[in-house]
N, C-alpha and C positions, 0 to 999 in steps of 0.2 A: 506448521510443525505441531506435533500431538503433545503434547504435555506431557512430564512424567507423571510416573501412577499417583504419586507424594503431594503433588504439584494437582491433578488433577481431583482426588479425593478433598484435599483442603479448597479450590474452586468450591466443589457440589457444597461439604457442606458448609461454607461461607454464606453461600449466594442463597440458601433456602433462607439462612436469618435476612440479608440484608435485601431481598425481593422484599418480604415484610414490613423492613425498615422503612423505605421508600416508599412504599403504596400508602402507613400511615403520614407521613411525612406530608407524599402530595394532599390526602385528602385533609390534611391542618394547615396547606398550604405554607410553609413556613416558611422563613426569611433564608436571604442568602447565605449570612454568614451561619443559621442553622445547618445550610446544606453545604458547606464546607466543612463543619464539622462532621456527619458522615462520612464524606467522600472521603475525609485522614483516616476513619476507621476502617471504611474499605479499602482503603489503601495499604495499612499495616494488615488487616485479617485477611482480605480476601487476594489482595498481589502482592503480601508476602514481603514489605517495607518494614522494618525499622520506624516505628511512627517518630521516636524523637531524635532519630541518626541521621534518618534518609528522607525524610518528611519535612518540606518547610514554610511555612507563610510568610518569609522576613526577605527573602529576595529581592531586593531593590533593583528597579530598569527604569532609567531617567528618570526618575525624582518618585516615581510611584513604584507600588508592589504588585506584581501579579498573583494569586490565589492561592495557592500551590507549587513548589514544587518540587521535583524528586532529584536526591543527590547520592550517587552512590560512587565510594571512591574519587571525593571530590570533582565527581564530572556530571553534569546536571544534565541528565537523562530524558526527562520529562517538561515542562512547563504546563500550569493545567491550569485554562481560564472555567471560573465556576460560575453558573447561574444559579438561581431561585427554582426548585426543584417544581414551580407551579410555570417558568418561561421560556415558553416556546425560544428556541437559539435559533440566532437568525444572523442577516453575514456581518453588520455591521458586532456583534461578539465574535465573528471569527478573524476580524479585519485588528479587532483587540489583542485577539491571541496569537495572532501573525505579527504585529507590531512589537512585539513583547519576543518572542522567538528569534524575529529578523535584529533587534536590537542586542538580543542577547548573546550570539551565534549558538543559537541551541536550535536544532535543524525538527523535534518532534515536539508538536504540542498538542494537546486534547482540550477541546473543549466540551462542558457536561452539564446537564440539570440534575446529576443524581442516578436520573434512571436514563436518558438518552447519552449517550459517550461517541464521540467521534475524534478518531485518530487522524491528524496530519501530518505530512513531510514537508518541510517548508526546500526547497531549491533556491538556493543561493548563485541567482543570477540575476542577468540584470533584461526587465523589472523583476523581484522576486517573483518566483512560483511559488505553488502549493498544489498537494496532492491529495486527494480524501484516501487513506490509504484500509480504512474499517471505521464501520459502526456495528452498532446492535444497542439496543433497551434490552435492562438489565431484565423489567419485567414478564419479557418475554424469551428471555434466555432457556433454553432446555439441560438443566443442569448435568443431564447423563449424555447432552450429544457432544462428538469431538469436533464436531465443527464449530460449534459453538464456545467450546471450551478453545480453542485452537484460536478465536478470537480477542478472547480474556486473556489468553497467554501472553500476546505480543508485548501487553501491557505490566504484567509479572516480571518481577526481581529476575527471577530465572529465566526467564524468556529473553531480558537482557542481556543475558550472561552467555547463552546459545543462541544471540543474533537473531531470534524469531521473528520480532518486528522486521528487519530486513529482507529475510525470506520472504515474509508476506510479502512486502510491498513490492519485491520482483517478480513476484505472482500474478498478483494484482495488474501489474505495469502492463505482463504479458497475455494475462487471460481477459482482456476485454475485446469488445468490439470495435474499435480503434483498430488495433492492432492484427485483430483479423483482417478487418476490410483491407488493411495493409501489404497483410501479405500475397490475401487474394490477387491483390492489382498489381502485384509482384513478377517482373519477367518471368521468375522462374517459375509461377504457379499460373500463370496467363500461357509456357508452354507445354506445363502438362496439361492442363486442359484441351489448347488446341488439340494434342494428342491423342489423347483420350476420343474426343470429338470427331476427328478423323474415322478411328477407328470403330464408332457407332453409326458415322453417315458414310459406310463404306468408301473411304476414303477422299470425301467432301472437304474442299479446300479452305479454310478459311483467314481469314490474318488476324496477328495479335492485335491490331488495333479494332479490327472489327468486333474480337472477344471483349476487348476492355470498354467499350462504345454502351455493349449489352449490362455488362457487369454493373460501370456507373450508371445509365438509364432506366435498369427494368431489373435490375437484382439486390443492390445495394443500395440501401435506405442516404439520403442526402447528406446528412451530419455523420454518417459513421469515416467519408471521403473528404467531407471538408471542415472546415473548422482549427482551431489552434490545434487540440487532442489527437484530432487526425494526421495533421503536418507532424506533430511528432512524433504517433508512431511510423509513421513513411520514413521519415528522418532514419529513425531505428532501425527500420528494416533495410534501407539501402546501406547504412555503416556497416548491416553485419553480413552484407551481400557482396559491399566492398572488400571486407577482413576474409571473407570466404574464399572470395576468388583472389587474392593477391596469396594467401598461405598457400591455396592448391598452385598457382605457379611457381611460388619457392620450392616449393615440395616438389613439385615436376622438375624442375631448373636442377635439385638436391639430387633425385634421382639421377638424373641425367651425367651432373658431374660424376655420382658413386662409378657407374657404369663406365665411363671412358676410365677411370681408375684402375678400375679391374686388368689386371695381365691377359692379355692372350693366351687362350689355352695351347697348348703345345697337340 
């Protein structure tokens, strides 16, 4: 989702100060809790928070406080575990900020040096999941592109407010390779293929399991068909292959009734 114009001009010119911020920041290498205190600034200037409303460091989760985080209309939106704007994030900080999230039942959390920002959705099942749902370095943000803005946004007051973070992440969910290789190996696209394939080898015979033989051995990279990421998007695509064809036979079944309803024309 594009940002409004409002929403987008206050990004650009935010982020030209606070690119600056950061770059001196890393090269003095400064403490953590110095980079918490940016990250509130960016937080009220550049996404559009309420630093003393919506902004908070006091949140307690089992006996300790997580770094940040954003409250708006008393419903915690955010959680945001912070590093040392000089430390590489690595998993055991993300295993922090998932601990904190899964504790809290707050389902989005970021963790950040400052200038690297990574957005997750944590999945409340059992064992929990998580989803890398956006990143970007601020440093290398292009302040006039919407894509890039489109990613800042999710994180935005207003972005919250028009569901943008969810859009993405159904985006995301569906535009990966996952989810392609998914569909690929899909009866329904294993029989257009065949189809297809017939009508190129002058009508050369072949079977869907000989298509999908080729597909996984000599077209389809190994992890995009197996793996956890894999199983769920297959998952996905057979539930909506399921709901597909169970509505088209109500709907057939619906038709059907309408028609015997109907009077005999005289």
């Amino acid at each position: 989702m594009i940002p409004p114009k409002r929403v987008a001009d206050r990004l650009e010119k935010s982020l030209a100060k606070f690119q600056q911020v950061l770059l001196d920041a890393k090269n003095r290498d400064v403490s953590e809790s110095d980079t918490v205190f940016i990250i509130g600034d960016m937080l009220a200037d550049l996404f559009g928070y309420d630093k003393f409303l919506e902004v908070t460091s006091e949140l307690e989760i089992k006996g300790t406080y997580c770094d940040l985080a954003i409250k708006v209309d008393n419903q915690i939106e955010f959680l945001i575990e912070v590093k040392a704007i000089g430390t590489n994030l690595k998993e055991n900080h993300l295993n922090q900020a998932i601990n904190y999230g899964a504790n809290k039942g707050v389902q989005w959390v970021i963790l950040t040096n400052g200038l690297l920002w990574r957005v997750y959705k944590i999945r409340f099942e059992q064992p929990i999941g998580i989803d890398l749902v956006c990143e970007f370095d601020i440093a290398s943000i292009d302040r006039k592109s919407e894509e890039d803005q489109e990613k800042l946004f999710i994180i935005c007051k207003e972005g919250i407010n028009k569901d943008a973070r969810e859009q993405f992440y159904e985006r995301t969910q569906c535009l990966n390779r996952f989810m392609l290789g998914a569909l690929i190996m899909s009866g329904d696209i294993v029989s257009v293929i065949r189809r297809e394939f017939r009508k190129l080898s002058d009508g050369f015979f072949v079977t869907p399991e000989e298509i999908k033989q080729v597909l996984e051995n000599e077209v389809l990279k190994r992890d995009v068909i197996e793996g956890e990421d894999a199983k769920k998007a297959q998952s996905r695509v057979r539930r909506f292959y399921r709901k597909t064809s169970k509505e088209n036979v109500e709907e057939s079944a619906s038709d059907s009734l309408a028609a015997q309803d109907q009077p005999d024309s005289v």
